[in-house]
PyMOL commands that place a pseudoatom at each C-alpha (Angstrom):
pseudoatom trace, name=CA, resn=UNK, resi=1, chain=A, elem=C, hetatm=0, pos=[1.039, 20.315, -13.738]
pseudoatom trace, name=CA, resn=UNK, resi=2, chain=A, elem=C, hetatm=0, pos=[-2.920, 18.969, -14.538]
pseudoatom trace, name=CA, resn=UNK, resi=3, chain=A, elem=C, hetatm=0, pos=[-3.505, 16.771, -12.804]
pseudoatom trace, name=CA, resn=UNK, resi=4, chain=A, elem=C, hetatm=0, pos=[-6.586, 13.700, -13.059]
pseudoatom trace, name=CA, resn=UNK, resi=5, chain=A, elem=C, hetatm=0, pos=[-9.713, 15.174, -11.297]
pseudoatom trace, name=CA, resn=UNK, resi=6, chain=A, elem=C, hetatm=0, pos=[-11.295, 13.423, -8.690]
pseudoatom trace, name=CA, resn=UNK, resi=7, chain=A, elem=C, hetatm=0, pos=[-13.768, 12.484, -10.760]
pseudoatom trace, name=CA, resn=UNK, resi=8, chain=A, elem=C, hetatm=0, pos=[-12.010, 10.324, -12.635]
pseudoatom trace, name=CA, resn=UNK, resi=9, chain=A, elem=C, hetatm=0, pos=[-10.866, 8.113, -10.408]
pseudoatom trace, name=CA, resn=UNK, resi=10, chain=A, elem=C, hetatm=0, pos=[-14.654, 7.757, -8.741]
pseudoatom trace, name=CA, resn=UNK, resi=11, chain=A, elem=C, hetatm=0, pos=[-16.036, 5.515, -11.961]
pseudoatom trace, name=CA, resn=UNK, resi=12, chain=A, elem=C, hetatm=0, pos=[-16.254, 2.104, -12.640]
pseudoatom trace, name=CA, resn=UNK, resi=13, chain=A, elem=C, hetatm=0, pos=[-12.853, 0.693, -11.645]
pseudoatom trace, name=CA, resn=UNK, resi=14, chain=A, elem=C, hetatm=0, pos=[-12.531, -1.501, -15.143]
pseudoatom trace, name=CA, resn=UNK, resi=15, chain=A, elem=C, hetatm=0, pos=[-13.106, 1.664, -16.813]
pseudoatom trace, name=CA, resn=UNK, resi=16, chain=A, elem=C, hetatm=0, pos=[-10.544, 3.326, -15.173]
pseudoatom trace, name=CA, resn=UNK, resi=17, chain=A, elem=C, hetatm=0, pos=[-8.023, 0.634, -15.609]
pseudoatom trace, name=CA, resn=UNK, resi=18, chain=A, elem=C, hetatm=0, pos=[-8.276, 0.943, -19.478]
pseudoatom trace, name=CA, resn=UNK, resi=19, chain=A, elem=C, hetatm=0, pos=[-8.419, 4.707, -19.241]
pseudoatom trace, name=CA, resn=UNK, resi=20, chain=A, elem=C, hetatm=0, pos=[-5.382, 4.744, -17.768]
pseudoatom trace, name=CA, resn=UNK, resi=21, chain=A, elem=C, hetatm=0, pos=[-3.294, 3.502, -19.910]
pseudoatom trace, name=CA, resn=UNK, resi=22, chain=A, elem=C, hetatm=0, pos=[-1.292, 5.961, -21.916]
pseudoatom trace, name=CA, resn=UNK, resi=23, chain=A, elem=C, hetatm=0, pos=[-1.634, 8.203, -18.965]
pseudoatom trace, name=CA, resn=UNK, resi=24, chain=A, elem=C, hetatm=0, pos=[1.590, 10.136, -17.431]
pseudoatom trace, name=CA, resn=UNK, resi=25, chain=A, elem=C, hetatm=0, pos=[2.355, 8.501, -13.955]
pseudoatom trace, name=CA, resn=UNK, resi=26, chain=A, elem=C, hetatm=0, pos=[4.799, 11.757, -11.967]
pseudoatom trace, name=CA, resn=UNK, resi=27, chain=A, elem=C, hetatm=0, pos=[7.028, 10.947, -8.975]
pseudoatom trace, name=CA, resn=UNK, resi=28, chain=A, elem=C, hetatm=0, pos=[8.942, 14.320, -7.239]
pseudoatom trace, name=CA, resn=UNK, resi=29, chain=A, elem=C, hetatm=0, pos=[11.929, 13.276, -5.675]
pseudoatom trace, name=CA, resn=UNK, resi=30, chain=A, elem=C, hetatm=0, pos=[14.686, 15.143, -3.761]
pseudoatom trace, name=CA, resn=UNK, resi=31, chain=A, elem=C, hetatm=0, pos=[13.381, 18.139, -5.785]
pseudoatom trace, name=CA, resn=UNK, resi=32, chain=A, elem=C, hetatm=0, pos=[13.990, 15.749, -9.118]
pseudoatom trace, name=CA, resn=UNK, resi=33, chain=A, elem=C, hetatm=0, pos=[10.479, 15.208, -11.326]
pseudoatom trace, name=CA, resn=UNK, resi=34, chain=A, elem=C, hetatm=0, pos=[10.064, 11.402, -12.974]
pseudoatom trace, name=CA, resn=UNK, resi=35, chain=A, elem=C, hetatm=0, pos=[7.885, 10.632, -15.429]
pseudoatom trace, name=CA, resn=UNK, resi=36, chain=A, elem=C, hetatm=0, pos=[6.620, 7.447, -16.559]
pseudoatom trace, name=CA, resn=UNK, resi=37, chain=A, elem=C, hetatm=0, pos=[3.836, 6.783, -19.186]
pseudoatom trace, name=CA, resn=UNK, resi=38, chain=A, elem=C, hetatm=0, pos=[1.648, 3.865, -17.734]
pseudoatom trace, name=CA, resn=UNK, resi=39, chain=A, elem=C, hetatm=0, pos=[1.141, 0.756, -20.253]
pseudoatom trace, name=CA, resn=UNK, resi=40, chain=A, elem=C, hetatm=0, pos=[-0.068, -1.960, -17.894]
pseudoatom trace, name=CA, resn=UNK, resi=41, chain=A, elem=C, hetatm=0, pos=[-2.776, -2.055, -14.987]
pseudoatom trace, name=CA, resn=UNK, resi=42, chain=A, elem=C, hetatm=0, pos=[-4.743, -4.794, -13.256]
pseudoatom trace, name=CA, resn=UNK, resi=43, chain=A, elem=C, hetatm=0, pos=[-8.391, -3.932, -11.829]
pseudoatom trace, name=CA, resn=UNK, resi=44, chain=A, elem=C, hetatm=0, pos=[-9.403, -5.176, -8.352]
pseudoatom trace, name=CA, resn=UNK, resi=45, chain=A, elem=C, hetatm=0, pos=[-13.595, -4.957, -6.972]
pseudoatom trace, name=CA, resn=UNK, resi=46, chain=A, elem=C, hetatm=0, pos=[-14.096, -6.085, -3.242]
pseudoatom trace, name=CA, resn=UNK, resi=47, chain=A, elem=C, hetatm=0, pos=[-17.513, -6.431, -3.449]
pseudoatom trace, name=CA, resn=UNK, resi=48, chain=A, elem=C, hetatm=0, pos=[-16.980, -9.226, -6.221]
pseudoatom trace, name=CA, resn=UNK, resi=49, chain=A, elem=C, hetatm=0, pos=[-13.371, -10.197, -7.026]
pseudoatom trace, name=CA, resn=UNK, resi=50, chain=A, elem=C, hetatm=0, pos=[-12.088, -13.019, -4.342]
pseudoatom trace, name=CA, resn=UNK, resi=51, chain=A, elem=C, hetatm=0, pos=[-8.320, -11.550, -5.288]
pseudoatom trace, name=CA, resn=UNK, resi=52, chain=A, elem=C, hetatm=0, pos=[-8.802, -8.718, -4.194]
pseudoatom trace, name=CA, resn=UNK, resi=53, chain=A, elem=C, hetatm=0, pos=[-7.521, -7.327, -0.922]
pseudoatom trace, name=CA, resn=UNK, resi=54, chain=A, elem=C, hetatm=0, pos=[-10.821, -6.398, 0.480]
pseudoatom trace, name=CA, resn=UNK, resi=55, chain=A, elem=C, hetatm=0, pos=[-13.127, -8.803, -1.186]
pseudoatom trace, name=CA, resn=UNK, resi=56, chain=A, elem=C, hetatm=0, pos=[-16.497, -9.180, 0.789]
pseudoatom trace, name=CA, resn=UNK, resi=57, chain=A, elem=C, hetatm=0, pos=[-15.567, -5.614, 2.188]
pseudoatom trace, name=CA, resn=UNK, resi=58, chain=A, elem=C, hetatm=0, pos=[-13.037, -7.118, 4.376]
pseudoatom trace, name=CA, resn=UNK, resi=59, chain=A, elem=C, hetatm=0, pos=[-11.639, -3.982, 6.422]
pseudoatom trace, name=CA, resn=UNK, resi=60, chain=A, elem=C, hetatm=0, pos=[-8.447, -4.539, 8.306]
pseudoatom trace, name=CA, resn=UNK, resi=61, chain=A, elem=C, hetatm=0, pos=[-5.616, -2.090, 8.952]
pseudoatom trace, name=CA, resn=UNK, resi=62, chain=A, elem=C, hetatm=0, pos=[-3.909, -2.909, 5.766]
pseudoatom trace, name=CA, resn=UNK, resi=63, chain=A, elem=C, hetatm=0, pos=[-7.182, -3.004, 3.662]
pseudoatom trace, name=CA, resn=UNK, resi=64, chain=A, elem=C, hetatm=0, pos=[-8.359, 0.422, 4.824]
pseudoatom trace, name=CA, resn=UNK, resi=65, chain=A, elem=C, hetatm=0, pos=[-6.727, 2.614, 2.682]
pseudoatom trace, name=CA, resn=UNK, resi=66, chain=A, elem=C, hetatm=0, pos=[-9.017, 0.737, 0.169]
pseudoatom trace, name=CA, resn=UNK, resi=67, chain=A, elem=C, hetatm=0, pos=[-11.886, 2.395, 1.478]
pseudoatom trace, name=CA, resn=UNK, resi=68, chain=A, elem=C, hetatm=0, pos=[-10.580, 5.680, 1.430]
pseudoatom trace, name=CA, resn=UNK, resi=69, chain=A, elem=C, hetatm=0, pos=[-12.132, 8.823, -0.923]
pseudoatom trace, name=CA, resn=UNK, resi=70, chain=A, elem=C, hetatm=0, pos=[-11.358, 7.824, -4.933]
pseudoatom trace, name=CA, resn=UNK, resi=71, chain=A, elem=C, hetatm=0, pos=[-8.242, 9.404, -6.056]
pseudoatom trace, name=CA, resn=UNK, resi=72, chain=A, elem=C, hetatm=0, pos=[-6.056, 8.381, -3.105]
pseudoatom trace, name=CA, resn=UNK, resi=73, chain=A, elem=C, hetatm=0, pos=[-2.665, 6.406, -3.343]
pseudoatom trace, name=CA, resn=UNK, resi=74, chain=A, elem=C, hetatm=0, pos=[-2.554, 1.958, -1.710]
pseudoatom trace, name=CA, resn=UNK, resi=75, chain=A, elem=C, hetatm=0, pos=[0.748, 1.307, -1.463]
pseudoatom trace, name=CA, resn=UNK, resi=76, chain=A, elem=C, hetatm=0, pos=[1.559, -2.396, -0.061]
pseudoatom trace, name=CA, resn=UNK, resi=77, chain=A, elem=C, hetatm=0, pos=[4.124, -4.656, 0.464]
pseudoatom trace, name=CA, resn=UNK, resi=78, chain=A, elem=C, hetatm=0, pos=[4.162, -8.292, -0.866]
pseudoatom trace, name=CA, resn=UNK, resi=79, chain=A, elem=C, hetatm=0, pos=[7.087, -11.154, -0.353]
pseudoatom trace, name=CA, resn=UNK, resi=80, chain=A, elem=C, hetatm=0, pos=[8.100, -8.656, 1.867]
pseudoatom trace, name=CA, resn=UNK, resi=81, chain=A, elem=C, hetatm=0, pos=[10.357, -7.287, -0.361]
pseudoatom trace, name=CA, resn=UNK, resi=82, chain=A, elem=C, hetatm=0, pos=[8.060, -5.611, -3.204]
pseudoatom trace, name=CA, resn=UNK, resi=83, chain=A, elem=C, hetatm=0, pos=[6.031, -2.568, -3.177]
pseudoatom trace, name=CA, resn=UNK, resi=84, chain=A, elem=C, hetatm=0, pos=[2.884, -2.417, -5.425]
pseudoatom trace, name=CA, resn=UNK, resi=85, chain=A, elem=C, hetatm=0, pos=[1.057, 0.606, -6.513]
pseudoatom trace, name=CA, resn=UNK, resi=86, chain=A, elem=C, hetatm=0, pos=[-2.323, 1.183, -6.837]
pseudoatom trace, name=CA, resn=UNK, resi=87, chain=A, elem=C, hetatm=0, pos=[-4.965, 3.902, -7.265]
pseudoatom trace, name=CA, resn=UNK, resi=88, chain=A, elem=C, hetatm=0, pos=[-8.257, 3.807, -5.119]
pseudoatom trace, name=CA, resn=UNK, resi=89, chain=A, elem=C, hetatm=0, pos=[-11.563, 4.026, -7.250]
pseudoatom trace, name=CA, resn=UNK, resi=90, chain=A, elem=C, hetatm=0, pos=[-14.730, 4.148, -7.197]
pseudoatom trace, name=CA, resn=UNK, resi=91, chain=A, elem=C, hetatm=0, pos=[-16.935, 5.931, -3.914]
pseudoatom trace, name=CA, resn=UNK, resi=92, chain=A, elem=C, hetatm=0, pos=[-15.637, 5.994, -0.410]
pseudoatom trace, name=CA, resn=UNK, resi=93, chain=A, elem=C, hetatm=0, pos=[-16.376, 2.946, 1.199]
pseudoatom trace, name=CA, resn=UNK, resi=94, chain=A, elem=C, hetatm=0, pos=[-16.684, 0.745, -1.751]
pseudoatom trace, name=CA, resn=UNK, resi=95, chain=A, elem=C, hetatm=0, pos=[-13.559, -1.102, -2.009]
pseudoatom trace, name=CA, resn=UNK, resi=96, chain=A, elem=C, hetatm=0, pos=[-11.651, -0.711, -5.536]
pseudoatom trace, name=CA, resn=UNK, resi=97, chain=A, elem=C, hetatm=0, pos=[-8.231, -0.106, -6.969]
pseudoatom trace, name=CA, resn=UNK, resi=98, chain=A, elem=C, hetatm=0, pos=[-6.181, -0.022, -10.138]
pseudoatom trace, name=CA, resn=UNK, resi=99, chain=A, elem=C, hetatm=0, pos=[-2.973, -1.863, -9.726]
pseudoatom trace, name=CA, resn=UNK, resi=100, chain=A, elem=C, hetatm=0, pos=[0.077, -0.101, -11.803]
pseudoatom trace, name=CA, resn=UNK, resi=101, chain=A, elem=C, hetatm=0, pos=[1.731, -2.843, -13.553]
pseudoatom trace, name=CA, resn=UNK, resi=102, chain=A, elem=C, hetatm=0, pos=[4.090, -1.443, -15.839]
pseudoatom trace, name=CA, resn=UNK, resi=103, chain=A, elem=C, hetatm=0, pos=[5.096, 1.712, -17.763]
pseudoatom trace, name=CA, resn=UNK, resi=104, chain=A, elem=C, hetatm=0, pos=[7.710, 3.659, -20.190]
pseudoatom trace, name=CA, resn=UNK, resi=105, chain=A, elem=C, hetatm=0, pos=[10.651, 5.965, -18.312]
pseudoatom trace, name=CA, resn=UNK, resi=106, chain=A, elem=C, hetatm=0, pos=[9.807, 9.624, -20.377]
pseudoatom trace, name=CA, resn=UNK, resi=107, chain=A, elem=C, hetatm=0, pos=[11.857, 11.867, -18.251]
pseudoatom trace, name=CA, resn=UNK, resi=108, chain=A, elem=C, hetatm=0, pos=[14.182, 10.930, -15.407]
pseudoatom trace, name=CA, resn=UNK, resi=109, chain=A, elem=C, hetatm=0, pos=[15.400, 7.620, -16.339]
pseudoatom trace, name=CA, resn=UNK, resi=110, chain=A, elem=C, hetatm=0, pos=[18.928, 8.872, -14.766]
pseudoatom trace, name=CA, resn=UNK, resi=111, chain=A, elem=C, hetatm=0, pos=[17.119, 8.107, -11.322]
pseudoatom trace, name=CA, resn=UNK, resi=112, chain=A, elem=C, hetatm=0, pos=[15.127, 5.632, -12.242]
pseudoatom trace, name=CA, resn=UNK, resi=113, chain=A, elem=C, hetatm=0, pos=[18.202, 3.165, -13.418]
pseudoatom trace, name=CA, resn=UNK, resi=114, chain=A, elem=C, hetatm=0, pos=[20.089, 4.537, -10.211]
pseudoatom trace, name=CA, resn=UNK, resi=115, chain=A, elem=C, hetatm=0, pos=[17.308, 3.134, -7.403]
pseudoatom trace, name=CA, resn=UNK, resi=116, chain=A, elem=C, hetatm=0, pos=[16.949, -0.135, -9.990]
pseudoatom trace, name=CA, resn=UNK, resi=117, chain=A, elem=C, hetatm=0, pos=[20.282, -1.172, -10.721]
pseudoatom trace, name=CA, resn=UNK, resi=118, chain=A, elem=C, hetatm=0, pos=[22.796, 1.160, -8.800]
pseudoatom trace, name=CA, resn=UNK, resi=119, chain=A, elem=C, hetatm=0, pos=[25.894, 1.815, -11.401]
pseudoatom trace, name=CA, resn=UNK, resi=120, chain=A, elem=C, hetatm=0, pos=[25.642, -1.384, -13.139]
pseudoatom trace, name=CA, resn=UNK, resi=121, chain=A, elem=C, hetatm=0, pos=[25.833, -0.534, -17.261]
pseudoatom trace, name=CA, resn=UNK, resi=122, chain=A, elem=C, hetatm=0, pos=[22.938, -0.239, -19.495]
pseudoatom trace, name=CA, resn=UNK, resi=123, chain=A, elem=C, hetatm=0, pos=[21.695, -3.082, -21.407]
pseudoatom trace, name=CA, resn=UNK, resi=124, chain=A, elem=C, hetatm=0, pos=[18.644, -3.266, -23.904]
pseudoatom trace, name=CA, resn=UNK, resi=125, chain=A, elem=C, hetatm=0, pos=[17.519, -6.258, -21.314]
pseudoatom trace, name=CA, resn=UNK, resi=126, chain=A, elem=C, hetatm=0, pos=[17.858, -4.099, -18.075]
pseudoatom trace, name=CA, resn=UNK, resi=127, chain=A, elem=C, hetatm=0, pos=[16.222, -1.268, -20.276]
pseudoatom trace, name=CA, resn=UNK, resi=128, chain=A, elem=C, hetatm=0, pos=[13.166, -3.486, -21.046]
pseudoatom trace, name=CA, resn=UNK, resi=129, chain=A, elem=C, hetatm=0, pos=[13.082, -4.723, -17.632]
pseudoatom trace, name=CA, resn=UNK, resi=130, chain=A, elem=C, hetatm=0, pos=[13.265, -1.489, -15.933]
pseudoatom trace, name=CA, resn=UNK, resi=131, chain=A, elem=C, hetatm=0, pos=[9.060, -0.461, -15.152]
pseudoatom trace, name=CA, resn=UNK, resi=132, chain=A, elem=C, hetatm=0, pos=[7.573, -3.549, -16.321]
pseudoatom trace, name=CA, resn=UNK, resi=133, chain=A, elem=C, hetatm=0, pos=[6.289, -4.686, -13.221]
pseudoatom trace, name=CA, resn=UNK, resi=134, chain=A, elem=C, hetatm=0, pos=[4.750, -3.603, -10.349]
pseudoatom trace, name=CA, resn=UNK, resi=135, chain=A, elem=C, hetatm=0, pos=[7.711, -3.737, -7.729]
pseudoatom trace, name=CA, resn=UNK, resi=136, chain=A, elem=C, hetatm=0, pos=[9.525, -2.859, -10.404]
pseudoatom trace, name=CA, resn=UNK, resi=137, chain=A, elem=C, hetatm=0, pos=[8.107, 0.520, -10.966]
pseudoatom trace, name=CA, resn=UNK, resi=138, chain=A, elem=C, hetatm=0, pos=[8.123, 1.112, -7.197]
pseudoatom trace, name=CA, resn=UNK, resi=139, chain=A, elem=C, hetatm=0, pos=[11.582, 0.933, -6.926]
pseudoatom trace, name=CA, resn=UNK, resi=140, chain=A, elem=C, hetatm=0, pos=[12.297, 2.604, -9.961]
pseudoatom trace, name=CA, resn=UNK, resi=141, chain=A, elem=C, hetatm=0, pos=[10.188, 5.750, -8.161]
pseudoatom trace, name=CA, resn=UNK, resi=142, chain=A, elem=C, hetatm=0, pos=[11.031, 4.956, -4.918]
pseudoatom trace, name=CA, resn=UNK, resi=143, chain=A, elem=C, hetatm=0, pos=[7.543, 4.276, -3.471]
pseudoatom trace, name=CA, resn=UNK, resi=144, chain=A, elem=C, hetatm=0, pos=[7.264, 2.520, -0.458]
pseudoatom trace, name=CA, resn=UNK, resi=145, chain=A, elem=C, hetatm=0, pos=[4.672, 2.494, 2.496]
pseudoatom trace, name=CA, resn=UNK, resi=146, chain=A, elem=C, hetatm=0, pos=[5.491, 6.376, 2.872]
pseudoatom trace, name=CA, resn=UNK, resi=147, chain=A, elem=C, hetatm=0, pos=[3.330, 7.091, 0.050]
pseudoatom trace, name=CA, resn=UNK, resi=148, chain=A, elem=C, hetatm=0, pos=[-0.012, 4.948, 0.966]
pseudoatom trace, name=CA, resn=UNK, resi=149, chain=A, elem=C, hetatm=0, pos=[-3.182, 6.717, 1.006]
pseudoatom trace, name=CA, resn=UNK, resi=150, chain=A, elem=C, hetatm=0, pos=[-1.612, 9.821, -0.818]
pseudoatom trace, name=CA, resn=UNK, resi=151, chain=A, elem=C, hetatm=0, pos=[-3.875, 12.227, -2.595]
pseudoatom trace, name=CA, resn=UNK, resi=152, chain=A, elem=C, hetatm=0, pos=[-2.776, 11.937, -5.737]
pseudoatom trace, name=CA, resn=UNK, resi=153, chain=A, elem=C, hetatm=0, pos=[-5.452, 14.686, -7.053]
pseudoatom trace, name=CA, resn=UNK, resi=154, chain=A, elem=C, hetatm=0, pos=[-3.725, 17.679, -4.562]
pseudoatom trace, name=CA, resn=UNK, resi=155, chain=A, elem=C, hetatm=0, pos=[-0.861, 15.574, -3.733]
pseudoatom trace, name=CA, resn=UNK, resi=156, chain=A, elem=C, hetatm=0, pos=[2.980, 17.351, -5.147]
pseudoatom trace, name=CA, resn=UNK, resi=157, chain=A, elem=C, hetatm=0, pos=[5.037, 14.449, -5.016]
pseudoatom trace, name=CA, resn=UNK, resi=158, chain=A, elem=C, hetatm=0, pos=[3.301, 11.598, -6.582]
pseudoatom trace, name=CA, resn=UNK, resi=159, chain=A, elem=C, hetatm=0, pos=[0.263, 12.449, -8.901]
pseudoatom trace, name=CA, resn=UNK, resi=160, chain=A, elem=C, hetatm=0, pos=[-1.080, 11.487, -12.696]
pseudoatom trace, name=CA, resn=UNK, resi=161, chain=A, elem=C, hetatm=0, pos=[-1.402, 13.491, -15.497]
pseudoatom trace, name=CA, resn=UNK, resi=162, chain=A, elem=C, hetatm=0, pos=[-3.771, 12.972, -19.050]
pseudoatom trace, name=CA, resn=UNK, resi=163, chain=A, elem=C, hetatm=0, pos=[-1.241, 14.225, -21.396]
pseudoatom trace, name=CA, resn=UNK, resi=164, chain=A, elem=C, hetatm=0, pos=[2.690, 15.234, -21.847]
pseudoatom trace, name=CA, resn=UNK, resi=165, chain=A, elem=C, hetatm=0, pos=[1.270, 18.403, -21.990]
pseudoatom trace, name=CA, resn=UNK, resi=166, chain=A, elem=C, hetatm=0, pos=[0.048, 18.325, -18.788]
pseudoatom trace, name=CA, resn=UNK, resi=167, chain=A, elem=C, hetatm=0, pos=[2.493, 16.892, -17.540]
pseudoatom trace, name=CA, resn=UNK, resi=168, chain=A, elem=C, hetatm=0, pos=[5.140, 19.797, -18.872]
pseudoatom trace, name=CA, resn=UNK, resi=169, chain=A, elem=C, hetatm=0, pos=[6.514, 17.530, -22.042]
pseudoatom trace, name=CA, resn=UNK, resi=170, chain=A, elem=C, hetatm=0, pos=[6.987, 18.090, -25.666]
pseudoatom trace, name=CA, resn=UNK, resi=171, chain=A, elem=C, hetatm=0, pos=[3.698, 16.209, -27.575]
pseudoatom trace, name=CA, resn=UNK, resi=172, chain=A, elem=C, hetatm=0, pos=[6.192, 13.279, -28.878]
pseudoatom trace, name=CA, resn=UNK, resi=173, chain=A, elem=C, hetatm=0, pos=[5.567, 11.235, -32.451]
pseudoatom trace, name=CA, resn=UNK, resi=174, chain=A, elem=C, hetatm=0, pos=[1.923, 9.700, -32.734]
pseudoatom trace, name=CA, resn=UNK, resi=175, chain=A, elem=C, hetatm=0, pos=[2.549, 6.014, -32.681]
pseudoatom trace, name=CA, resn=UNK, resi=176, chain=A, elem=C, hetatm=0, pos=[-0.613, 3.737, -32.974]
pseudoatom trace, name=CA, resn=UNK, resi=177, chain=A, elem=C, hetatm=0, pos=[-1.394, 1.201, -30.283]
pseudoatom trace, name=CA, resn=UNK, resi=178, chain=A, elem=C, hetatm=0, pos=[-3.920, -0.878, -29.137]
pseudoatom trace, name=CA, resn=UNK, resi=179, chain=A, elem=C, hetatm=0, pos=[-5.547, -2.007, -25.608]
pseudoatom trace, name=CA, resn=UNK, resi=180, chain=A, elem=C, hetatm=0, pos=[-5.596, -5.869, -24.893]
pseudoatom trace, name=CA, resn=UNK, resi=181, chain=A, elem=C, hetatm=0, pos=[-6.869, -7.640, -21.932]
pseudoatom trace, name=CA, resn=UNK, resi=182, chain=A, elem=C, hetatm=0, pos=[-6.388, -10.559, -20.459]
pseudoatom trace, name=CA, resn=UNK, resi=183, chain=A, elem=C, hetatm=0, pos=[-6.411, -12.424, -17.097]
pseudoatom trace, name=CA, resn=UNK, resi=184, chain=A, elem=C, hetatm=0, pos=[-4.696, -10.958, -14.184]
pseudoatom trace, name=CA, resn=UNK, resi=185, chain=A, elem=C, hetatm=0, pos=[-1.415, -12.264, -12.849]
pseudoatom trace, name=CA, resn=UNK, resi=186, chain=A, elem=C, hetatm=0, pos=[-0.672, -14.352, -9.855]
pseudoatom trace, name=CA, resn=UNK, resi=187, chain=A, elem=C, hetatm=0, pos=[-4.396, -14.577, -9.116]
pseudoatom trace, name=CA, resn=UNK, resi=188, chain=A, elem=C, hetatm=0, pos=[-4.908, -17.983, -9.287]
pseudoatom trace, name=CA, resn=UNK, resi=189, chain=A, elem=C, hetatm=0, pos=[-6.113, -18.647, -5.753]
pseudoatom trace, name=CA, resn=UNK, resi=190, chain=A, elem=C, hetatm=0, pos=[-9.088, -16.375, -6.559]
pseudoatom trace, name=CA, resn=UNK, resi=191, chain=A, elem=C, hetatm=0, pos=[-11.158, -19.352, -8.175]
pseudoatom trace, name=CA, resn=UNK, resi=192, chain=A, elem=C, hetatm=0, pos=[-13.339, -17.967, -10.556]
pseudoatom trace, name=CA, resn=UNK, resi=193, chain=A, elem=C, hetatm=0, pos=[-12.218, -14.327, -10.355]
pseudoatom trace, name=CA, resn=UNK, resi=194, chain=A, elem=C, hetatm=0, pos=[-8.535, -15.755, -11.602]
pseudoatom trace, name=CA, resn=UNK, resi=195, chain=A, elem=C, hetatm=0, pos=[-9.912, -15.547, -15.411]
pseudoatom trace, name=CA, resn=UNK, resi=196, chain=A, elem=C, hetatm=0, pos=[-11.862, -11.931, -14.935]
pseudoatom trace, name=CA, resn=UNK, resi=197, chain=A, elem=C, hetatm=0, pos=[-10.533, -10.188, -18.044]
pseudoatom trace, name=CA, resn=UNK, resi=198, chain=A, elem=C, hetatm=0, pos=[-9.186, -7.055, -15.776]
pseudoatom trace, name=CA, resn=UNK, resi=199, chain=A, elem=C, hetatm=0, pos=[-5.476, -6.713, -17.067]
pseudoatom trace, name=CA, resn=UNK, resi=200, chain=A, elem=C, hetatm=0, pos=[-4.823, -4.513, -19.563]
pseudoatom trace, name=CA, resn=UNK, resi=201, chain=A, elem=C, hetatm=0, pos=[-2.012, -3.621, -21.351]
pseudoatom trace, name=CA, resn=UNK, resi=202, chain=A, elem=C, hetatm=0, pos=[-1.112, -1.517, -24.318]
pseudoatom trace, name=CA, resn=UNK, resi=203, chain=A, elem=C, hetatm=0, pos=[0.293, -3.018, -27.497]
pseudoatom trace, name=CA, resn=UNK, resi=204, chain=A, elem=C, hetatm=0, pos=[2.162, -1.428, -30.104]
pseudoatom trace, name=CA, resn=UNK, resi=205, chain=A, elem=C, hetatm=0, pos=[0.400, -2.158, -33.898]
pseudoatom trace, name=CA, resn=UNK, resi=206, chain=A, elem=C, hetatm=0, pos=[2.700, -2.455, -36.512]
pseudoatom trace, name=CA, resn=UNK, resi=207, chain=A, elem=C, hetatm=0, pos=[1.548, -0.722, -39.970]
pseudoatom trace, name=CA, resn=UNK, resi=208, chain=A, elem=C, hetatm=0, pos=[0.221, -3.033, -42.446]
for i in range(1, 208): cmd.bond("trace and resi %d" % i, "trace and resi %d" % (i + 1))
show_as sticks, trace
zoom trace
């Protein structure tokens, strides 16, 4: 499978949070491949944005991976329960991610419902509720701490691809959507960097 390029992921972070949507998010597990197409992501800048992690270039233990070559995999725990995903951007040493807030099951949902729910039957709410959110979609995949600071450009086992084609899929119906952006999500201890416009989500137009 194509993979995204390094190069990609070492751009402007809120670029790369926009570009990403639509992309093709793969998980190999136990020798089974999931596929999700990404429809939500949150940007995060240290050197500007009090929510993020490593605002100020704050470097702990947890905040390193942040500083890590673009293209590589932070994986953290919040609550203590919840595992987010996020993809390191811009150059080494300059502190950026994309947060992975939601996406579609495309192949694999099998798995996926089995690490969310267990047996438990499937509803159209459980259905809607299965990716969209970031713990969410961790579990779904089963990423944890294992996976932080992953390659996901020569990585097999968690890694992004630009198209189905790519990422070994049929090309499905064209359906038109649109990007919209908003404020990030449970930011608001980040004074003014709660209303930076860096979520972005992907919105399905009906035809007029």
């Amino acid at each position: 499978m194509a993979r995204l390029s390094q190069e990609f992921y070492n751009r402007d972070t809120v670029q790369v949070a926009r570009e990403l949507l639509g992309k093709y998010l793969v998980r190999v597990l136990d020798g089974e491949t999931l596929i999700c197409r990404i429809t939500e992501t949150e940007a995060y800048i240290g050197r500007c944005d009090k929510a993020c992690h490593a605002y100020n270039y704050k470097k702990t233990e947890r905040t390193s991976a942040l500083f890590q070559p673009p293209g590589r995999a932070y994986v953290y725990l919040i609550y203590g329960m919840h595992h987010c995903l996020n993809f390191v951007t811009e150059p080494q040493d300059e502190p950026a991610a994309v947060l992975i807030r939601g996406a579609q099951p495309v192949s694999g949902m099998d798995a996926m419902w089995r690490a969310r729910y267990g047996e438990k039957t499937v509803t159209p709410q459980r259905l809607r509720a299965l990716l969209n959110g970031p713990g969410k979609l961790c579990q779904a995949l089963s990423i944890t701490k294992h996976e932080n600071r992953l390659d996901l450009v020569t990585g097999e086992t968690l890694f992004v691809c630009d198209s189905p084609e790519d990422a070994g899929l049929p090309c499905p119906a064209p359906i038109h959507e649109i990007i919209r952006s908003g404020p990030r999500i449970g930011v608001d201890y980040a004074e003014e960097a709660r209303d930076f416009p860096w979520r972005f989500w992907l919105e399905t137009e009906e035809p007029k």
